[in-house]
Short mmCIF file of the C-alpha atoms (twelve columns), coordinates in Angstrom:
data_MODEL
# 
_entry.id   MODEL 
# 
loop_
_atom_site.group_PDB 
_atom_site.id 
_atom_site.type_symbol 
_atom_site.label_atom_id 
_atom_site.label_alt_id 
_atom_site.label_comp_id 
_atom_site.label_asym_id 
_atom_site.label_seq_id 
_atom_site.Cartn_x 
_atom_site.Cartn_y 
_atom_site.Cartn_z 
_atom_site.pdbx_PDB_model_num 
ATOM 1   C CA . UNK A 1   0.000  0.000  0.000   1 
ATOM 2   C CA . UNK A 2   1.461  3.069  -0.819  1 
ATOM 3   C CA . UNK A 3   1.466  5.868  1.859   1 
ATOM 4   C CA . UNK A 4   1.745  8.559  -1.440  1 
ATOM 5   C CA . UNK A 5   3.546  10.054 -3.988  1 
ATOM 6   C CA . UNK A 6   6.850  11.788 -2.938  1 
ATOM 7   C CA . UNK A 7   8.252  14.514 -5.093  1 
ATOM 8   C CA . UNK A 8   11.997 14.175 -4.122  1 
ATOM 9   C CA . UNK A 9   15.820 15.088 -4.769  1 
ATOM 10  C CA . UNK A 10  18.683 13.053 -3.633  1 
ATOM 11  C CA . UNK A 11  20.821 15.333 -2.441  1 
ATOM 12  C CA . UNK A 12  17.972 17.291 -0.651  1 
ATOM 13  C CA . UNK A 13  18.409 17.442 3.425   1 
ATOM 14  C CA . UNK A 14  14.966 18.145 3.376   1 
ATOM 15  C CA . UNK A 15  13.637 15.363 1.041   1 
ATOM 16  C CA . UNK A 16  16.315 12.949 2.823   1 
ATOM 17  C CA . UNK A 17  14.419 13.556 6.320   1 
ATOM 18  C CA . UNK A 18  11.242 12.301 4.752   1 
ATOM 19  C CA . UNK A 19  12.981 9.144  2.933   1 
ATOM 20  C CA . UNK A 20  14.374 8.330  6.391   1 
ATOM 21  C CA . UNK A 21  11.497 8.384  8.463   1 
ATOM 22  C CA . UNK A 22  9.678  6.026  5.461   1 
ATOM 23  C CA . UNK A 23  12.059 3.643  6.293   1 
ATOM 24  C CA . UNK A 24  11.693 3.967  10.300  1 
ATOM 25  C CA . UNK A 25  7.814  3.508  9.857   1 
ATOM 26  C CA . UNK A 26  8.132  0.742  7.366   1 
ATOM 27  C CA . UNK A 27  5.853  2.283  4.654   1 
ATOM 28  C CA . UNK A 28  6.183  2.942  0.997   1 
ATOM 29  C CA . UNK A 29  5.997  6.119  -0.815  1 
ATOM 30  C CA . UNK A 30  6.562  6.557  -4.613  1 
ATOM 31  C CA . UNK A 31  9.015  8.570  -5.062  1 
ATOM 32  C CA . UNK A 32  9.522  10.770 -8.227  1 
ATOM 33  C CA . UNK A 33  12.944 12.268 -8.161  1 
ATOM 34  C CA . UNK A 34  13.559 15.309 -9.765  1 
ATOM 35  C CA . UNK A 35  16.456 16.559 -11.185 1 
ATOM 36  C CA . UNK A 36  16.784 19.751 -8.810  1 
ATOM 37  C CA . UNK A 37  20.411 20.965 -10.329 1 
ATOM 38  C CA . UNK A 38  18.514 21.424 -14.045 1 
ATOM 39  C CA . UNK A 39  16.010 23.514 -11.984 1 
ATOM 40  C CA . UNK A 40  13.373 20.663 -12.621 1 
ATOM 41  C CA . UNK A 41  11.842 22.081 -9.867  1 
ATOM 42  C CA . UNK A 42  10.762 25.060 -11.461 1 
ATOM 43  C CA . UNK A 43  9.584  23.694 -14.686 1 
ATOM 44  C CA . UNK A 44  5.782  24.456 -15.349 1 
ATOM 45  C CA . UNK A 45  4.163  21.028 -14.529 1 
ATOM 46  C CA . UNK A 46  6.140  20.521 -11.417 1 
ATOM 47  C CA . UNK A 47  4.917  24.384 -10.373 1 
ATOM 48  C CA . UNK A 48  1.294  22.900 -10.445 1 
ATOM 49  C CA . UNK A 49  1.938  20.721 -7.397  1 
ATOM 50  C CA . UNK A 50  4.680  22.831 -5.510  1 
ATOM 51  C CA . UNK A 51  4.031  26.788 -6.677  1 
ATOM 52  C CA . UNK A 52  7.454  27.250 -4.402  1 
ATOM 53  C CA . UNK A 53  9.735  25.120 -6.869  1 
ATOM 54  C CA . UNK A 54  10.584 23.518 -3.674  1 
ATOM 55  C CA . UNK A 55  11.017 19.924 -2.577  1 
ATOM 56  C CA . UNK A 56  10.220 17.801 -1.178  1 
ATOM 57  C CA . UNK A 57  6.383  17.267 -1.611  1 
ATOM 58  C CA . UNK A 58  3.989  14.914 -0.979  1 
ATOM 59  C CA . UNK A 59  0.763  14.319 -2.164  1 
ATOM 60  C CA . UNK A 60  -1.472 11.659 -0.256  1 
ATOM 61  C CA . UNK A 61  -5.454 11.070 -0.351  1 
ATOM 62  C CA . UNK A 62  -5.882 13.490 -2.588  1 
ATOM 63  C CA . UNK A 63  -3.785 16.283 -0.266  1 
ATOM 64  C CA . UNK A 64  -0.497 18.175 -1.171  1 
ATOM 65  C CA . UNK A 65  2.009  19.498 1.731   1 
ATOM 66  C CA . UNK A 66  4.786  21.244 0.681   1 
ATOM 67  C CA . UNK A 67  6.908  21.824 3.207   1 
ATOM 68  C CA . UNK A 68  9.264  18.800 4.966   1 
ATOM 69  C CA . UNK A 69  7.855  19.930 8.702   1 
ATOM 70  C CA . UNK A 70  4.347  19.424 7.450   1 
ATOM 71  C CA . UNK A 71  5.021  16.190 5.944   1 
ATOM 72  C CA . UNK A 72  6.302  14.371 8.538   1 
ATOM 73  C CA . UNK A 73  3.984  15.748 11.165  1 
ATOM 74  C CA . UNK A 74  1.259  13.975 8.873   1 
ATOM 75  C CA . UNK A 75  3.062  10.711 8.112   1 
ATOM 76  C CA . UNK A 76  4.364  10.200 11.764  1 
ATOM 77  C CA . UNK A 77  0.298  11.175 12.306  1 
ATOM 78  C CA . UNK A 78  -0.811 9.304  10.303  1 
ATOM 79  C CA . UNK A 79  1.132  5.809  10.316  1 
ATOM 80  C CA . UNK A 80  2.016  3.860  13.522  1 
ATOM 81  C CA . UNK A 81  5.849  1.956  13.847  1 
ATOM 82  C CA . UNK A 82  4.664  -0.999 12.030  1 
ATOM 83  C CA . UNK A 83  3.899  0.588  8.810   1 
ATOM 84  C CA . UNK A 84  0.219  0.600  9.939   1 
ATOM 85  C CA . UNK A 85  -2.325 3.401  9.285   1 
ATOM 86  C CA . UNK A 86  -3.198 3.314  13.263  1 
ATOM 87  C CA . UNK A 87  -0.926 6.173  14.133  1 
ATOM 88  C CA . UNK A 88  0.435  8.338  15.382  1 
ATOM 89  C CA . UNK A 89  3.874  6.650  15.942  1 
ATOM 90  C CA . UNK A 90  6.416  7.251  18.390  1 
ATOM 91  C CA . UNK A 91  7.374  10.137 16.456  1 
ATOM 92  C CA . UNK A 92  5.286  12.036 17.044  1 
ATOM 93  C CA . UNK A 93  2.647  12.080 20.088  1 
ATOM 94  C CA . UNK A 94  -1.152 12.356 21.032  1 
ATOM 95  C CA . UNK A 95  -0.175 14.926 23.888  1 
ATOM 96  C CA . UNK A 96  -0.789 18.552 23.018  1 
ATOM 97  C CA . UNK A 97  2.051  19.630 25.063  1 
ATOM 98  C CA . UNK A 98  4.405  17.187 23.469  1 
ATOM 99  C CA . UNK A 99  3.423  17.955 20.113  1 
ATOM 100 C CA . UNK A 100 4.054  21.490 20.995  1 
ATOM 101 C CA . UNK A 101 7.746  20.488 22.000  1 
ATOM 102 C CA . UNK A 102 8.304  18.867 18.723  1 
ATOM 103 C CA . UNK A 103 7.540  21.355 16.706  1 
ATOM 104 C CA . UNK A 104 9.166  24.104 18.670  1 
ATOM 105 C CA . UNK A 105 12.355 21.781 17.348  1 
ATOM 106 C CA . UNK A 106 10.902 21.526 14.181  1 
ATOM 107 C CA . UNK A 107 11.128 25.592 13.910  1 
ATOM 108 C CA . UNK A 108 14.241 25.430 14.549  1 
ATOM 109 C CA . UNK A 109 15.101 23.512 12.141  1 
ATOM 110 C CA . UNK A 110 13.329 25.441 9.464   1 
ATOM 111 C CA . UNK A 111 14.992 28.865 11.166  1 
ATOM 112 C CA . UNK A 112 18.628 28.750 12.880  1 
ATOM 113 C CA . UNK A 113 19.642 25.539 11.331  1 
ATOM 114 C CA . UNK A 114 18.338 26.653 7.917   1 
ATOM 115 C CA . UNK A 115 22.044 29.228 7.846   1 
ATOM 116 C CA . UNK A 116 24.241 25.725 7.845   1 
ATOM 117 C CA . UNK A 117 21.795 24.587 4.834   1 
ATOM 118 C CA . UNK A 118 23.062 27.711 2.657   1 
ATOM 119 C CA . UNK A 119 26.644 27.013 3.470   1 
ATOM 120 C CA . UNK A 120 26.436 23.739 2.294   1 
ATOM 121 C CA . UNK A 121 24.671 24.208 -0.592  1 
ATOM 122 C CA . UNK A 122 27.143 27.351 -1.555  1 
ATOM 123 C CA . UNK A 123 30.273 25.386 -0.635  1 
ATOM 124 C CA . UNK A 124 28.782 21.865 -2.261  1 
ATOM 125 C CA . UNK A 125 25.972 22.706 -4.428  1 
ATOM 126 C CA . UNK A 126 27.486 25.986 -6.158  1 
ATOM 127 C CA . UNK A 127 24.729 28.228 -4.759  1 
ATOM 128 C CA . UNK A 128 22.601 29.049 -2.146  1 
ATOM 129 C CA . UNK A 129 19.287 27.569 -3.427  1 
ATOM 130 C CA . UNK A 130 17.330 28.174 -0.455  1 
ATOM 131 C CA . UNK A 131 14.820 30.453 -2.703  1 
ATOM 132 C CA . UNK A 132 17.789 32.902 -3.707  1 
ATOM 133 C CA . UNK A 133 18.811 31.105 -6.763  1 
ATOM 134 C CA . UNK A 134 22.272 29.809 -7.824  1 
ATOM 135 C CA . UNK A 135 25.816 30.985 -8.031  1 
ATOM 136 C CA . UNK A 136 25.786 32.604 -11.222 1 
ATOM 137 C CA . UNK A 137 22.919 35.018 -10.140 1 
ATOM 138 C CA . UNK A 138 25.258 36.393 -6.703  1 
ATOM 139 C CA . UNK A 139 28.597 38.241 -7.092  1 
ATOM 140 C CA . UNK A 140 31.587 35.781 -5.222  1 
ATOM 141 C CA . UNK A 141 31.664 38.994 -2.661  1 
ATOM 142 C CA . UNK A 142 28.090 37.969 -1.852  1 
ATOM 143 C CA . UNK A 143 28.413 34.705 -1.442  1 
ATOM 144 C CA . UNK A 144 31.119 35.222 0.840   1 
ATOM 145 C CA . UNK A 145 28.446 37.436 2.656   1 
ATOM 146 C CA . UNK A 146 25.952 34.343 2.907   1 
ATOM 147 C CA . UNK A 147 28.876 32.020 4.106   1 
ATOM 148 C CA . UNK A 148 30.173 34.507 6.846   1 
ATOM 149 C CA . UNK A 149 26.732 35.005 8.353   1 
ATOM 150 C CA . UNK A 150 25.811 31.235 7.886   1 
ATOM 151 C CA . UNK A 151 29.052 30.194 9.864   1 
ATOM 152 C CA . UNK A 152 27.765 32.942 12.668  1 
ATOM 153 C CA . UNK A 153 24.262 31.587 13.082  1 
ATOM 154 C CA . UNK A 154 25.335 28.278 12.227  1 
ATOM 155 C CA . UNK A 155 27.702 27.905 15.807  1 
ATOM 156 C CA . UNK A 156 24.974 29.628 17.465  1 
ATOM 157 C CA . UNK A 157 22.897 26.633 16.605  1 
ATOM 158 C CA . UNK A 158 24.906 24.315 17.198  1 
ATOM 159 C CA . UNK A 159 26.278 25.723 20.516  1 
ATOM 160 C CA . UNK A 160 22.406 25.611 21.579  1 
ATOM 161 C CA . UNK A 161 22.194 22.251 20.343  1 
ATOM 162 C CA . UNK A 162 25.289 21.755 22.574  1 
ATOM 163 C CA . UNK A 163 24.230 22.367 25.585  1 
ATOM 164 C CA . UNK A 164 20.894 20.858 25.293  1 
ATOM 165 C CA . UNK A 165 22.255 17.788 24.954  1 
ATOM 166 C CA . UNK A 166 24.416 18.354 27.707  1 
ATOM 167 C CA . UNK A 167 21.339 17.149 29.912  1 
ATOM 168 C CA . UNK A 168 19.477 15.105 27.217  1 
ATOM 169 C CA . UNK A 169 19.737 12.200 24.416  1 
ATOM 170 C CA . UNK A 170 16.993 13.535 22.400  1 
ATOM 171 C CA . UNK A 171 15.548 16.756 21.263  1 
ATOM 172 C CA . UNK A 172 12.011 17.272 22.423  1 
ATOM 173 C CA . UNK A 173 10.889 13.982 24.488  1 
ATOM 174 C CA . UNK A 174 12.702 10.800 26.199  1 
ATOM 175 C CA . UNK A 175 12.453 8.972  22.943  1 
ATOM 176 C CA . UNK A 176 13.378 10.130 19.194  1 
ATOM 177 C CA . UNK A 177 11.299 12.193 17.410  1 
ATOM 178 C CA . UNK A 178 10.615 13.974 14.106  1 
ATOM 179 C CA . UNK A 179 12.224 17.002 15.625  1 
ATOM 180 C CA . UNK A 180 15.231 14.595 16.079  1 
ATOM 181 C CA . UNK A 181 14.807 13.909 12.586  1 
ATOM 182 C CA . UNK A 182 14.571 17.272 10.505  1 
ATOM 183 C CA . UNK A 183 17.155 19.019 12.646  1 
ATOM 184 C CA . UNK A 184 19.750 15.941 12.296  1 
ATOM 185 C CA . UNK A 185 20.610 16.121 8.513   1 
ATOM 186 C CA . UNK A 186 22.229 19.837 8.088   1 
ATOM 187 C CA . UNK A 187 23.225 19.971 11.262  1 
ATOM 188 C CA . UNK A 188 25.198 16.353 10.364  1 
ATOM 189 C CA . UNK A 189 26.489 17.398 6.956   1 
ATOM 190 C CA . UNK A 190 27.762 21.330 8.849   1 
ATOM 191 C CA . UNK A 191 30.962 20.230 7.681   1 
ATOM 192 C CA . UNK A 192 29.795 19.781 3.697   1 
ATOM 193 C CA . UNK A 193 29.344 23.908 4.330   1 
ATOM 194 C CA . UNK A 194 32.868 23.833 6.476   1 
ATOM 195 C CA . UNK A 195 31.352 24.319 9.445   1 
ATOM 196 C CA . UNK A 196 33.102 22.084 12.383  1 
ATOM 197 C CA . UNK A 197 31.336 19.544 14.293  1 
ATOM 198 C CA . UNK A 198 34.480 19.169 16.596  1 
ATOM 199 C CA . UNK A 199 33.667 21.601 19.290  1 
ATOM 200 C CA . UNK A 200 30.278 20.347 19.959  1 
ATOM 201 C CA . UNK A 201 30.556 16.900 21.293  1 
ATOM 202 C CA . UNK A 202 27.336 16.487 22.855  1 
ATOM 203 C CA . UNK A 203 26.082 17.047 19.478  1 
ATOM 204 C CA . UNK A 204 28.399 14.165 18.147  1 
ATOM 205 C CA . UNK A 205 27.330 12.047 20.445  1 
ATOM 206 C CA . UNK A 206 23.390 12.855 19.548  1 
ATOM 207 C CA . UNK A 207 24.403 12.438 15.801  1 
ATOM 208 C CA . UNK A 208 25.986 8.850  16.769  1 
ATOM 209 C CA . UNK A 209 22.377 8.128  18.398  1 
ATOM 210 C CA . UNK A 210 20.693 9.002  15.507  1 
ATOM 211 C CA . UNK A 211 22.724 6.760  13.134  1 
ATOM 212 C CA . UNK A 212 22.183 3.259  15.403  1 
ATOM 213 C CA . UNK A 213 18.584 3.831  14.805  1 
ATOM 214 C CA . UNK A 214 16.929 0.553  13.388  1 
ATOM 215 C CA . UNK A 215 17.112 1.372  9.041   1 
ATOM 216 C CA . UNK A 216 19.130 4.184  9.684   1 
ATOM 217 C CA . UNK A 217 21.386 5.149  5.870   1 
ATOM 218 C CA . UNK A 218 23.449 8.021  5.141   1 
ATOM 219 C CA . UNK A 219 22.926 10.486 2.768   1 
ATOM 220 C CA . UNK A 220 25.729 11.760 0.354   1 
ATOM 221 C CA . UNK A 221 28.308 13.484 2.308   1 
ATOM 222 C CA . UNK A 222 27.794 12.082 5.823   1 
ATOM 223 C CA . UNK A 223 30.628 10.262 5.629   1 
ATOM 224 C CA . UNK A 224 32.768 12.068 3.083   1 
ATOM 225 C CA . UNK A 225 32.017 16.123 3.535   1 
ATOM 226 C CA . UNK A 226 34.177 16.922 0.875   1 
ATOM 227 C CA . UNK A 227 32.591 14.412 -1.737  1 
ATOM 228 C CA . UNK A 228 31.308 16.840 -4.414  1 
ATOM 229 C CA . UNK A 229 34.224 19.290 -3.648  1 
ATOM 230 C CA . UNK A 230 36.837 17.138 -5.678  1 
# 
């Protein structure tokens, strides 16, 4: 049974949280990758279902979300551990309070977090993407603008993240989360944006958590942060 139709790109942070919590809830999406370095994303059929030129998306009983935050909220909702449509999972919660802890981590995500995104994508990607367009659109003095001011907010984050951890394993509750999920992959792949993870070793030790977890998989430059830089 498929749990919808997932408009995706590889290399996408944000597409890779929703392929990874598919695989920690055991259900199936269809996935139509797009090829988000031709600008795919803003051609005029792929406009009709995302009018941001943005992925991911996914569309599911007959309903479109647009945004990564939004889709997991609705498939950790939605679907229960065992790949059954008896949610929510352990994801996310039936508690109003909890939920309200989750997504306070899912803002951050989508706001302090979001200034390691554009140094990756500058240093690794050839452009900020994040709505501003690519490198041959900005001046190399701008760039160096973006990349000085992500690196700022980018510690700050991470030196939050820091000392949160300092007194827990996860991000919102006692268990993971999606919160744990969308603020793991740019904060993991900093270093694709050269942005060190080394002074921050509760937040190593959080990223090591996240990686034991059962159909955990990388996603390009996890392992390798300089793997399109060659």
């Amino acid at each position: 049974m498929s749990a919808g139709t997932l408009y995706t790109f590889s290399g996408s942070g944000n597409s890779y949280k929703i392929r990874l919590l598919e695989v920690f809830l055991k259900i199936k999406l269809d996935h139509q990758e797009l090829d988000f370095l031709a600008d795919q994303q803003h051609s005029p059929e792929y406009l009709k279902v995302n009018p941001r030129g943005e992925v991911p998306t996914l569309v599911d009983e007959g309903k479109t979300f647009n945004d990564s935050s939004s889709i997991l909220v609705w498939l950790a909702g939605k679907w229960n551990d065992d790949g059954e449509s008896k949610g929510p999972s352990s994801y996310w919660s039936n508690d109003l309070y909890e939920q309200s802890q989750i997504v306070d981590w899912l803002s951050f995500a989508n706001s302090w977090v979001q200034y390691v995104f554009t140094n990756r994508a500058i240093l690794s990607y050839n452009g900020p993407y994040n709505g501003l367009g690519n490198n041959q659109k900005w001046p190399r003095e701008k760039l160096d603008v973006f990349l000085e001011e992500g690196a700022i907010r980018g510690n700050h984050s991470l030196k939050v993240l820091d000392q949160h951890f300092a007194g827990n394993k996860w991000l919102a509750l006692d268990r993971p989360t999606i919160a744990d999920i969308s603020v793991f992959v740019y904060v993991a792949l900093a270093p694709m944006g050269d942005i060190s993870l080394q002074p921050y070793p509760n937040v190593i030790s959080w990223i090591e958590r996240v990686k034991q977890l059962p159909g955990f998989f990388p996603i390009e430059g996890l392992d390798d942060p300089l793997v399109r830089r060659r």
